[in-house]
C-alpha positions in Angstrom: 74.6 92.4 98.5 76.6 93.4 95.7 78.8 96.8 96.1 79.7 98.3 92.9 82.1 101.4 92.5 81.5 104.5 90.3 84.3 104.4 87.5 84.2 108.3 87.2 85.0 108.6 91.1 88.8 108.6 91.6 89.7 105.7 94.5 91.6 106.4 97.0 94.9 104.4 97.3 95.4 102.3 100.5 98.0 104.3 102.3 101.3 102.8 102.9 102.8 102.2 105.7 106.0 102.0 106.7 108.0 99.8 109.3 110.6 101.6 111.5 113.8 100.0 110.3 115.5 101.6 113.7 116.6 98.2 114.8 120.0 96.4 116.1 122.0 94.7 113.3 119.1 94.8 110.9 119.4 91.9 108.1 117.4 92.2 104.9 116.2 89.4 102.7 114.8 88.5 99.8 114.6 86.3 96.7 114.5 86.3 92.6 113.2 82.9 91.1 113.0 82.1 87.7 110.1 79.6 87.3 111.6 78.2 84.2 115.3 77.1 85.6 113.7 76.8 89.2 116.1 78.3 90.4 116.6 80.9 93.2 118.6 84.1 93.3 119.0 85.5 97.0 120.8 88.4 99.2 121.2 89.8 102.6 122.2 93.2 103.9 123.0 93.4 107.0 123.1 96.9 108.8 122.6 99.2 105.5 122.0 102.3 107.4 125.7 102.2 108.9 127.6 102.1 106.1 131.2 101.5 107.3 129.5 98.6 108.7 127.4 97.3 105.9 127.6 93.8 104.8 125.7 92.1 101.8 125.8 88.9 99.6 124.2 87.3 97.2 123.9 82.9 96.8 122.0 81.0 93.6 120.0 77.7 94.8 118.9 75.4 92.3 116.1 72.9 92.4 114.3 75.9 94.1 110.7 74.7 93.4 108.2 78.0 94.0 108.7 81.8 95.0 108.0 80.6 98.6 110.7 78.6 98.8 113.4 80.6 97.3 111.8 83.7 99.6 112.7 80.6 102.6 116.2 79.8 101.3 117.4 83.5 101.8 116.1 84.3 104.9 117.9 81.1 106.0 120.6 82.3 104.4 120.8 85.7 105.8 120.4 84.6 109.3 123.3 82.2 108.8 125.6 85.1 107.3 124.6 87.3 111.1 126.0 84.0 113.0 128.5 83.9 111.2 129.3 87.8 111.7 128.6 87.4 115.3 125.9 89.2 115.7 123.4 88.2 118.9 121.1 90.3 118.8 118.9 91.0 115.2 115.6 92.0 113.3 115.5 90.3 110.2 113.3 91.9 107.4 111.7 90.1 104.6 108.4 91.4 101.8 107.2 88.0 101.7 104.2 87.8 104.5 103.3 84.3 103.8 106.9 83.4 105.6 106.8 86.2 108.1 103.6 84.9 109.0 104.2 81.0 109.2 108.0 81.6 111.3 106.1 84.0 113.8 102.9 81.7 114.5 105.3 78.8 114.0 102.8 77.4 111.5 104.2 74.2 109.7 103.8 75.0 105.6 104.7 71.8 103.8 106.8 72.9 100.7 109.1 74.7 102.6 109.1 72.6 106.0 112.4 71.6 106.1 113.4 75.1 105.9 111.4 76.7 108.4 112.7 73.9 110.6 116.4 75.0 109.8 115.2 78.5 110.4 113.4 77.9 114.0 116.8 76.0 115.0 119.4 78.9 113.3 117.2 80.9 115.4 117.9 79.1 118.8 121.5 80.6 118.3 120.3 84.2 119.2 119.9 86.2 122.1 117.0 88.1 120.1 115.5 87.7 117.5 112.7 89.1 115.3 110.9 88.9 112.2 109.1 91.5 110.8 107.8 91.8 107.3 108.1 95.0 105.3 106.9 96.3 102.0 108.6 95.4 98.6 109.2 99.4 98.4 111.5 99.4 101.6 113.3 96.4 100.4 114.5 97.4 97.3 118.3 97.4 97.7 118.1 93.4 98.2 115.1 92.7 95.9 118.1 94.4 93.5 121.0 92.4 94.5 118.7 88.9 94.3 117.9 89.9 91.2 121.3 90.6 89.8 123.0 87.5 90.9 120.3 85.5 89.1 121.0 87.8 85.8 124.7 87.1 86.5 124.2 83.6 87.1 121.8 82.9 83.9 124.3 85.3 81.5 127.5 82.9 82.9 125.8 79.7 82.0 124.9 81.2 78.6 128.1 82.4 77.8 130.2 79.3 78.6 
C-alpha cells in the first residue's frame, strides 16, 4: 500500500528531544572533514557548564578517509584529553549515532576498527564510563571549534 500525504496539510515536525547533559565531567566531541583534503578537524570540551573548570582543544588528522572516521578520531581524542586531566569518572557526548551505536553494542565497523579498538581499551582506564549520543543542536559549541581549526588549518597551508 502506498501512503501519500496532502501537500496543502501542514506536517508536523518530529519533536526534539533532548538529552540531560547533567552528568560528571561531561566531554563533548565531534568532527569537520573536508572530503577533498581528507582530512579531519576535531575538538573536545570537557565540563562546559562549569566554566572555571572548562577545558577544550581542537587536533587536525590527515589521511582521515570518511566522516565516520574523523567523527572516531575525536572521540578517541577527547577521551584521551579526560585521562590525561585525570578524570575517572565521565559521559562522553557525540551527534554521530552510527559510533555511539557500534562502541555501545561493541559492534566491529571495518573502516574505523582500529579506532574503536583504541577506544574500547582507552576506555578500560575508567572507573565509568558512558556514551551517549546527542543531537547536532546541543553540540554546537564543538561542532564550532572542529570546524574552525580545519578553517585555520586549510587558511595556514594556503598562506605559506
Amino acid at each position: 500500500m502506498i501512503s501519500k500525504t496532502n501537500p496543502n496539510i501542514p506536517q508536523r515536525a518530529a519533536p526534539i528531544r533532548l538529552v540531560s547533559l547533567d552528568t560528571e565531567n561531561p566531554c563533548f566531541v565531534d568532527a569537520a572533514w573536508d572530503s577533498t583534503a581528507k582530512r579531519a578537524g576535531t575538538a573536545w570540551i570537557l565540563n562546559k557548564h562549569l566554566p572555571h573548570h572548562a577545558r577544550s582543544g581542537s587536533q587536525i588528522f590527515d589521511n582521515a578517509n570518511s566522516p565516520l572516521m574523523a567523527e572516531s578520531l575525536a572521540l578517541r581524542n577527547g577521551i584521551e584529553e579526560l585521562i590525561k586531566a585525570g578524570v575517572q569518572s565521565t559521559t562522553v557526548f557525540s551527534d554521530c549515532q552510527t559510533l555511539i551505536r557500534a562502541i555501545v553494542n561493541k559492534s566491529q565497523i571495518k573502516e574505523v576498527y582500529g579506532v574503536l579498538q583504541d577506544i574500547d581499551r582507552l576506555s578500560s582506564l575508567f572507573v565509568s564510563i558512558c556514551f551517549q549520543f546527542i543531537p547536532r543542536s546541543q553540540n554546537r559549541e564543538t561542532d564550532f571549534l572542529a570546524k574552525q581549526a580545519l578553517q585555520a588549518h586549510c587558511c595556514l597551508i594556503l598562506s605559506v
